[in-house]
Backbone as CSV, one residue per row, in Angstrom:
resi,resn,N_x,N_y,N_z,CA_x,CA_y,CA_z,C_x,C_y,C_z
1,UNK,0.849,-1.182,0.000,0.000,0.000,0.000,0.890,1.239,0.000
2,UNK,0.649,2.389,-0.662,1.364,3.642,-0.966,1.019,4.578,0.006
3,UNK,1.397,5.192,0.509,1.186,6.346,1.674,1.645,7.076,1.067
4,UNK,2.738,7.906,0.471,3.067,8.818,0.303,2.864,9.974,-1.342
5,UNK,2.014,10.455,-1.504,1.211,11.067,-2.533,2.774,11.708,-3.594
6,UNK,2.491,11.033,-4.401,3.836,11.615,-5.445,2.906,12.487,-7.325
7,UNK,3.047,13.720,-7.002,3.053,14.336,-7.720,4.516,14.385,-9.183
8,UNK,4.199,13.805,-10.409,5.356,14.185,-11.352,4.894,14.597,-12.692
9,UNK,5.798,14.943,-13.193,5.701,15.181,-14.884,6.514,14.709,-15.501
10,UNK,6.129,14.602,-16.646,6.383,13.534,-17.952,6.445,14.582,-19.106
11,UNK,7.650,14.388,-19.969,7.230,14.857,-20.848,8.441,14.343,-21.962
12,UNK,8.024,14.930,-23.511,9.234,13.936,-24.379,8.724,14.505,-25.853
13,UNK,9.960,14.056,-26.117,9.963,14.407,-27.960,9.826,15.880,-28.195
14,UNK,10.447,16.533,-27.569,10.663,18.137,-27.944,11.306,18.507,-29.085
15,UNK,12.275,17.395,-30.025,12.893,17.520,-31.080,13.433,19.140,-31.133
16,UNK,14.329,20.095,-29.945,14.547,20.727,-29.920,14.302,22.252,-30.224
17,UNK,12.997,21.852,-29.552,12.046,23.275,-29.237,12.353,23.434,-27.809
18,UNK,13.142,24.789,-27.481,13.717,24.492,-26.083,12.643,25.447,-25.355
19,UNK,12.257,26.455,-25.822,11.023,27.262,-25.601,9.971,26.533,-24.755
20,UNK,9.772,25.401,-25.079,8.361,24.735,-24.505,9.099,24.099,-23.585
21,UNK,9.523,23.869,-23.567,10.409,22.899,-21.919,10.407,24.296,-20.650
22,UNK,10.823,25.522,-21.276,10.931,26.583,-20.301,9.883,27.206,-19.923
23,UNK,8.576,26.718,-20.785,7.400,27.364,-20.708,6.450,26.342,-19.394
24,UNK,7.148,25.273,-19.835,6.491,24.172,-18.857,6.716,23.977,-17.492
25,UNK,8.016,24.712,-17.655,8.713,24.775,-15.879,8.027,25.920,-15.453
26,UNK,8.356,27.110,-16.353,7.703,28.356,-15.413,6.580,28.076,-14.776
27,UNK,5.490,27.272,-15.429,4.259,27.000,-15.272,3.754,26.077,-14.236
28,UNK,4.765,24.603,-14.112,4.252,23.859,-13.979,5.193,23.227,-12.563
29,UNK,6.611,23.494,-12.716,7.773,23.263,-11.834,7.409,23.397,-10.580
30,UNK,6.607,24.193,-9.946,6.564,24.415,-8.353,5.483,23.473,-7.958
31,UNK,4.701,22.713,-9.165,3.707,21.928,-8.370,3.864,20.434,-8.664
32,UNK,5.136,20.128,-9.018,5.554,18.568,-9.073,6.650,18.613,-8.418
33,UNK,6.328,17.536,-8.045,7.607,16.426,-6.817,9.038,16.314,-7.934
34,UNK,8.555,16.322,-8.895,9.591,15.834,-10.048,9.882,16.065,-11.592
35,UNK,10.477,16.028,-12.117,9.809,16.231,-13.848,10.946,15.582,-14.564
36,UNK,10.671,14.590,-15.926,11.241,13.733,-16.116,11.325,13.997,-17.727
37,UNK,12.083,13.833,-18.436,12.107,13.793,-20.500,12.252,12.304,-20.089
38,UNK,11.483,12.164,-21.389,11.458,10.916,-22.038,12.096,10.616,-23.075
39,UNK,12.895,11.696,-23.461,13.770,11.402,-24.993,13.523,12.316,-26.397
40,UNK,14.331,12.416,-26.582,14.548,12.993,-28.076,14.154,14.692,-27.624
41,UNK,15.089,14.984,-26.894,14.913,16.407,-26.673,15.774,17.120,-27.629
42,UNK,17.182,16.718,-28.256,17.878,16.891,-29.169,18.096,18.386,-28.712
43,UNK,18.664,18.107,-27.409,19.276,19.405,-26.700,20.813,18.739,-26.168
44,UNK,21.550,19.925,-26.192,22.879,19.362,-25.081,22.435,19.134,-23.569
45,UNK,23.046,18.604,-23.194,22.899,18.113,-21.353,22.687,19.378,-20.920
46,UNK,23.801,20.261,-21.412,23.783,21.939,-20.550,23.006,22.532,-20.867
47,UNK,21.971,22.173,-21.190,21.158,23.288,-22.189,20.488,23.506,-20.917
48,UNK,19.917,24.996,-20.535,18.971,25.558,-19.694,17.937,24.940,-19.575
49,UNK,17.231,24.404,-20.554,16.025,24.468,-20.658,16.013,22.722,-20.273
50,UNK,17.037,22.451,-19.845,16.577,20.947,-19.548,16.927,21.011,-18.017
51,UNK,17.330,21.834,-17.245,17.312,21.987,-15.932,16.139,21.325,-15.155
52,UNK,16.708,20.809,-14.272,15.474,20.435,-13.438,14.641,19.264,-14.108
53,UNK,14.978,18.506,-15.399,14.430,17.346,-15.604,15.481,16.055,-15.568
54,UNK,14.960,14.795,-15.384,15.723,13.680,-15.244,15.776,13.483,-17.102
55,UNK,16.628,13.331,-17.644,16.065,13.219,-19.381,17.023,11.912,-19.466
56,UNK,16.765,10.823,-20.158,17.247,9.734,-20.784,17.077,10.512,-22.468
57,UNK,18.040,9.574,-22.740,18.441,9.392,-24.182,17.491,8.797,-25.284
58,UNK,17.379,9.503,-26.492,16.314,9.186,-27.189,17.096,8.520,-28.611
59,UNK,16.253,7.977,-29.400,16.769,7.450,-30.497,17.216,8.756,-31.792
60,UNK,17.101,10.006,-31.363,17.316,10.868,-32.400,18.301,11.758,-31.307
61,UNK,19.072,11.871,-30.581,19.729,12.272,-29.357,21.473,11.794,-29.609
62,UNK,22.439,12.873,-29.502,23.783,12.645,-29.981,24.631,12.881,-28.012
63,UNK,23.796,13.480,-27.366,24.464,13.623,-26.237,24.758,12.491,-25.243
64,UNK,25.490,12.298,-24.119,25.432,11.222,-23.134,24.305,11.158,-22.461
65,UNK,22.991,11.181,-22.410,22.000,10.866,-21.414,21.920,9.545,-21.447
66,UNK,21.747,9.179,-20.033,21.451,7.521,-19.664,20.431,7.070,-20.607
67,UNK,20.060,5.897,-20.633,19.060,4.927,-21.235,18.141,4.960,-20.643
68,UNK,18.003,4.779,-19.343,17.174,4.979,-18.091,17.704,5.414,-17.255
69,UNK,16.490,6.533,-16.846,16.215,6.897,-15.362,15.820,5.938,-14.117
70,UNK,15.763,5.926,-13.032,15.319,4.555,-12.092,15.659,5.369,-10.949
71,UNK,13.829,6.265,-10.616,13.945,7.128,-9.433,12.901,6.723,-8.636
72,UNK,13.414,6.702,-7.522,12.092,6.956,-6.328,11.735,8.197,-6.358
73,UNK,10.710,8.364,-6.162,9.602,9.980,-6.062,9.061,9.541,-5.024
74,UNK,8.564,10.029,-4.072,7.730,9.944,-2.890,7.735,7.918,-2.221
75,UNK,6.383,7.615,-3.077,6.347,6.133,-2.342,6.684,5.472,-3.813
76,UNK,6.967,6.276,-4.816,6.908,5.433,-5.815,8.106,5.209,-6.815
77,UNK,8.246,4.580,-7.519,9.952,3.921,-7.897,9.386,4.225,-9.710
78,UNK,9.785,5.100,-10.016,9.488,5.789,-11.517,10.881,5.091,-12.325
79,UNK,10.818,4.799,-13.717,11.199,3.553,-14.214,11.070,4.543,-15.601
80,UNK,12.173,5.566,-16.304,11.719,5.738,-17.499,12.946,5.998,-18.657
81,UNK,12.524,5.731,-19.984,12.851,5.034,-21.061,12.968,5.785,-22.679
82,UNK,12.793,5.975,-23.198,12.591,6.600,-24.329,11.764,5.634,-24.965
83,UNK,11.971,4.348,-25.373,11.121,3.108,-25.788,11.849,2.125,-26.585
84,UNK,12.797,3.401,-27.525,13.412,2.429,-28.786,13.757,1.140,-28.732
85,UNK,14.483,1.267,-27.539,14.980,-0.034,-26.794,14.662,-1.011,-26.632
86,UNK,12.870,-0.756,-26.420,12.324,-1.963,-25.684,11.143,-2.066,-26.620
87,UNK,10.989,-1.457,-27.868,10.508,-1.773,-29.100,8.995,-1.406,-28.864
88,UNK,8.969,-0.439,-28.426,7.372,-0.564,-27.897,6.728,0.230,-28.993
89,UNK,6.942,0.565,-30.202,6.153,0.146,-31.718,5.191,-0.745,-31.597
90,UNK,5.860,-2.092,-31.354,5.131,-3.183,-31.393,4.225,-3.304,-30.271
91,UNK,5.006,-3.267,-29.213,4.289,-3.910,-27.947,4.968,-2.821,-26.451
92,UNK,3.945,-3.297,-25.679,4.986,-2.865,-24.251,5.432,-3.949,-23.515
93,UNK,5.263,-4.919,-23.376,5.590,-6.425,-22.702,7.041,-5.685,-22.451
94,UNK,8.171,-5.589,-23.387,9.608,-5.704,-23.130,9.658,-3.920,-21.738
95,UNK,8.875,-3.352,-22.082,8.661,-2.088,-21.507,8.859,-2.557,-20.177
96,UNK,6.891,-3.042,-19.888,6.890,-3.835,-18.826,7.563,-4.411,-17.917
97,UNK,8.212,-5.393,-18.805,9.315,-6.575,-17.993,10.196,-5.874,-17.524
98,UNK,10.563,-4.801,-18.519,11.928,-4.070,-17.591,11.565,-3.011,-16.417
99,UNK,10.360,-2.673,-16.100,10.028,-2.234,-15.610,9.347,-2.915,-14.051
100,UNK,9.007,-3.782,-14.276,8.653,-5.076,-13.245,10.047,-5.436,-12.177
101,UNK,11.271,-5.855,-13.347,12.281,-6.294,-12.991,13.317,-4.975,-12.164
102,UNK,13.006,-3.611,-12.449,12.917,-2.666,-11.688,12.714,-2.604,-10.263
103,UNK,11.573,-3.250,-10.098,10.651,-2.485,-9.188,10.133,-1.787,-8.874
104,UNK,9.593,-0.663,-10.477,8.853,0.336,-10.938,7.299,-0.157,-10.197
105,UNK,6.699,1.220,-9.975,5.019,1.806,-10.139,4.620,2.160,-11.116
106,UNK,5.894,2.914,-11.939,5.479,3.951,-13.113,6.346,3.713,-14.049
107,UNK,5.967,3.115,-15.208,6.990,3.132,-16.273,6.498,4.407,-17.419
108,UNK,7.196,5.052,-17.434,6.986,6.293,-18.700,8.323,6.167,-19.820
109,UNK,7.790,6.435,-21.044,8.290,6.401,-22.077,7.955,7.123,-23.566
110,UNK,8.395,7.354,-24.495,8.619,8.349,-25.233,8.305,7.726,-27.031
111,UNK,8.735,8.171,-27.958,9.476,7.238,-29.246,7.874,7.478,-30.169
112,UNK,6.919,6.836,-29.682,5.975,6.765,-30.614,5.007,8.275,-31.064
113,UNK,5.144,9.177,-29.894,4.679,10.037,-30.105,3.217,10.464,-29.900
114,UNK,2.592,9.204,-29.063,1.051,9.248,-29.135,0.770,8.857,-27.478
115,UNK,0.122,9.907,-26.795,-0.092,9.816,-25.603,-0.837,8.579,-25.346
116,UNK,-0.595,8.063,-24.622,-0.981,6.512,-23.641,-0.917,5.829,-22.504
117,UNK,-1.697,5.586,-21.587,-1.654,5.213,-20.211,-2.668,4.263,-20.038
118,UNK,-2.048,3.162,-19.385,-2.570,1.917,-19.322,-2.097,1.475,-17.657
119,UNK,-2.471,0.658,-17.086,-2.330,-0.178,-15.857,-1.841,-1.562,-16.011
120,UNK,-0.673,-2.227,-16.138,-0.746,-3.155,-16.383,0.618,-4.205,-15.437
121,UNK,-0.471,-5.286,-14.570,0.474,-5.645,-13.611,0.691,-4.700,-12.265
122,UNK,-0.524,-4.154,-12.253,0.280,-2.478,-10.842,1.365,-1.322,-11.481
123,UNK,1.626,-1.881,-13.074,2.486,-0.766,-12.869,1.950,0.382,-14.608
124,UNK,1.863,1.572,-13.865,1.202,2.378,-15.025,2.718,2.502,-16.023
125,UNK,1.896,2.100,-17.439,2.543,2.298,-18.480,2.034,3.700,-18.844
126,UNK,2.677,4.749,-19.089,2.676,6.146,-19.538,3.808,6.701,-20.575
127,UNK,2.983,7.065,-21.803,3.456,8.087,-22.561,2.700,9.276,-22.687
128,UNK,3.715,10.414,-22.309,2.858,11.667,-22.240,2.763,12.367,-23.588
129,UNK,2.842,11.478,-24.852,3.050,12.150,-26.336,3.538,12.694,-26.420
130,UNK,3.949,13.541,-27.246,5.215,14.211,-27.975,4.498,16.011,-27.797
131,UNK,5.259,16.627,-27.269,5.331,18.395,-27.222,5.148,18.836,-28.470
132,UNK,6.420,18.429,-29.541,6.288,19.197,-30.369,5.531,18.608,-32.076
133,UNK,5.477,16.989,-31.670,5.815,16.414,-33.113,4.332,15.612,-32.557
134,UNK,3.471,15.299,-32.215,2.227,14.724,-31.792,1.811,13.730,-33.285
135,UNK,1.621,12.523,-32.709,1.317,11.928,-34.022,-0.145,10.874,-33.586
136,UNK,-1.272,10.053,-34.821,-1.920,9.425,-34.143,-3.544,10.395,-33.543
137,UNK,-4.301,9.479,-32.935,-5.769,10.152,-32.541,-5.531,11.242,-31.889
138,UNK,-4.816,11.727,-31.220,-4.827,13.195,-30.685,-3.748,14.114,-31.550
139,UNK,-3.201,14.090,-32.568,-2.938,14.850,-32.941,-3.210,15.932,-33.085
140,UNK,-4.513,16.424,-33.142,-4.913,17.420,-33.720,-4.756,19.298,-32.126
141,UNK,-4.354,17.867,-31.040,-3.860,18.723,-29.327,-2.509,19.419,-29.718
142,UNK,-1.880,19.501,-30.983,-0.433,19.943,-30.864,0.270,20.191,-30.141
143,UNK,0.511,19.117,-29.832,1.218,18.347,-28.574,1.106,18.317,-27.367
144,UNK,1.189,17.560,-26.419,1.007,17.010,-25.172,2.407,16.735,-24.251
145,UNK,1.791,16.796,-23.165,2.479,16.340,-21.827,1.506,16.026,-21.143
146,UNK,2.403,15.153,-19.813,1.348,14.610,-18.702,1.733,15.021,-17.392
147,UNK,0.826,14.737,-16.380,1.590,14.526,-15.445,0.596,13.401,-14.361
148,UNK,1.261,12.945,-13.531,1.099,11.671,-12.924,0.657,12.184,-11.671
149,UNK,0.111,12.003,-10.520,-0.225,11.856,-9.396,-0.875,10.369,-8.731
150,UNK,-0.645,10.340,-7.776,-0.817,9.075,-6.762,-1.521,8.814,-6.156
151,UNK,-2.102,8.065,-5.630,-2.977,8.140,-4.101,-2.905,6.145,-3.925
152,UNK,-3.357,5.898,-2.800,-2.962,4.708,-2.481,-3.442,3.619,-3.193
153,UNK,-4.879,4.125,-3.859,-5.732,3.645,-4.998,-5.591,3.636,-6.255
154,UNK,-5.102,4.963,-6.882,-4.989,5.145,-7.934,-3.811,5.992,-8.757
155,UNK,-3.682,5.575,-10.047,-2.824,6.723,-10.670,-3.714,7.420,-11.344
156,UNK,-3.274,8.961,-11.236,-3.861,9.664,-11.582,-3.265,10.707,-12.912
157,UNK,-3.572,10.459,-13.811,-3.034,11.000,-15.001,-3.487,11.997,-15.949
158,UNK,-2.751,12.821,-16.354,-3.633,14.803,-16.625,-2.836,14.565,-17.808
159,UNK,-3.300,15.216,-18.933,-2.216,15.823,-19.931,-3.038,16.859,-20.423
160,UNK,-1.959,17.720,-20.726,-1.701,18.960,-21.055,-1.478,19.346,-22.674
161,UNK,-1.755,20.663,-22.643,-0.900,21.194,-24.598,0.076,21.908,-24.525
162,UNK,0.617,22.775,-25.260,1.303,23.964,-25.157,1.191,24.691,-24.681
163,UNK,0.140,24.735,-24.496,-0.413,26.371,-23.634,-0.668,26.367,-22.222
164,UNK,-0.645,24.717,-22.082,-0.523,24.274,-20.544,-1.796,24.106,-19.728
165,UNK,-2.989,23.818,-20.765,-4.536,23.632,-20.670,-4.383,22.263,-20.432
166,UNK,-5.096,21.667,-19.703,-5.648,20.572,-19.133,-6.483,20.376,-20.434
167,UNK,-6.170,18.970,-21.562,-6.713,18.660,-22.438,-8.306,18.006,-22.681
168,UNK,-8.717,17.762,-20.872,-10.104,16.912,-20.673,-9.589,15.474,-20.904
169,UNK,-8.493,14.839,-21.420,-8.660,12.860,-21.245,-7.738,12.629,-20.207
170,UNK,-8.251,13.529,-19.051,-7.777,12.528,-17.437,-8.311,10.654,-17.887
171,UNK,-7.326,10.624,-16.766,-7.354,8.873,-16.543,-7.143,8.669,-15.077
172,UNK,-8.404,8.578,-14.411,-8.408,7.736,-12.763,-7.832,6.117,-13.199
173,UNK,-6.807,5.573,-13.049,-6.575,4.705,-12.978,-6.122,3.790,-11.634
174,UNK,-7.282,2.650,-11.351,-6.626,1.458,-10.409,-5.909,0.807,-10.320
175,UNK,-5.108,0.905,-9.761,-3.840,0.155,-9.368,-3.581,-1.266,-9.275
């Protein structure tokens, strides 16, 4: 059982729009526990505008960022990826597994570009879609982010646009 309420953000595929990463902190930074890239920011490490996020390495990405992140946030053990890796085109199973074998709550990941959150096994699979490059049934949101919240019951999942509007497809999800 989770006691401890973990507020984070998700976000990925900025394909080096550094503008919206800085727009998202001003905005959004003082009310998460955390904030995480998912890849393909196609920024340098030093770049300003990636301050204050955990960012793994994306398949379009020339800098050293890890492969994975593998953080505790509050009660919960966040597990995140870009995807390429773990082929999740096809499937999330390999996602999953590595995420299981973790000891993740939260696996988030990046690559396809199409926001998605699922429950599977206790542990939420999350992509917060792509900022700048949005592809797929919500495209037409020009682009998305998410962010995650907790409670002992549920994950609780928001995404956002550019402008930093709450898009309306929350997801109460059971754990």
């Amino acid at each position: 059982m989770v006691g401890e309420v973990m507020k984070a953000l998700f976000i990925s595929d900025n394909h080096g729009d550094a503008a919206i990463l800085e727009r998202v902190k001003e905005g959004l930074a003082d009310q998460v526990d955390a904030m995480f890239h998912c890849g393909d920011s196609n920024l340098s490490p030093d770049d300003p505008a990636l301050a204050g996020f955990q960012v793994v390495v994306g398949n379009t990405d020339w800098d050293p960022f890890p492969r994975v992140v593998d953080q505790v946030v509050g009660d919960e053990h966040v597990f995140v990826t870009h995807g390429h890796l773990y082929g999740v085109n096809q499937s999330l199973l390999n996602l999953k597994l590595a995420a299981k074998e973790a000891g993740a709550t939260v696996a988030a990941y990046g690559h396809t570009h199409q926001l998605a959150c699922q429950v599977v096994d206790g542990i939420l699979l999350l992509n917060p879609g792509s900022i700048s490059q949005p592809r797929g049934e919500y495209d037409y949101l020009g682009g998305t982010f998410a962010t995650v919240e907790t409670t002992p019951e549920h994950f609780i999942v928001r995404y956002f646009n550019r402008d930093l509007v709450n898009v309306g497809l929350d997801k109460r999800l059971k754990r």
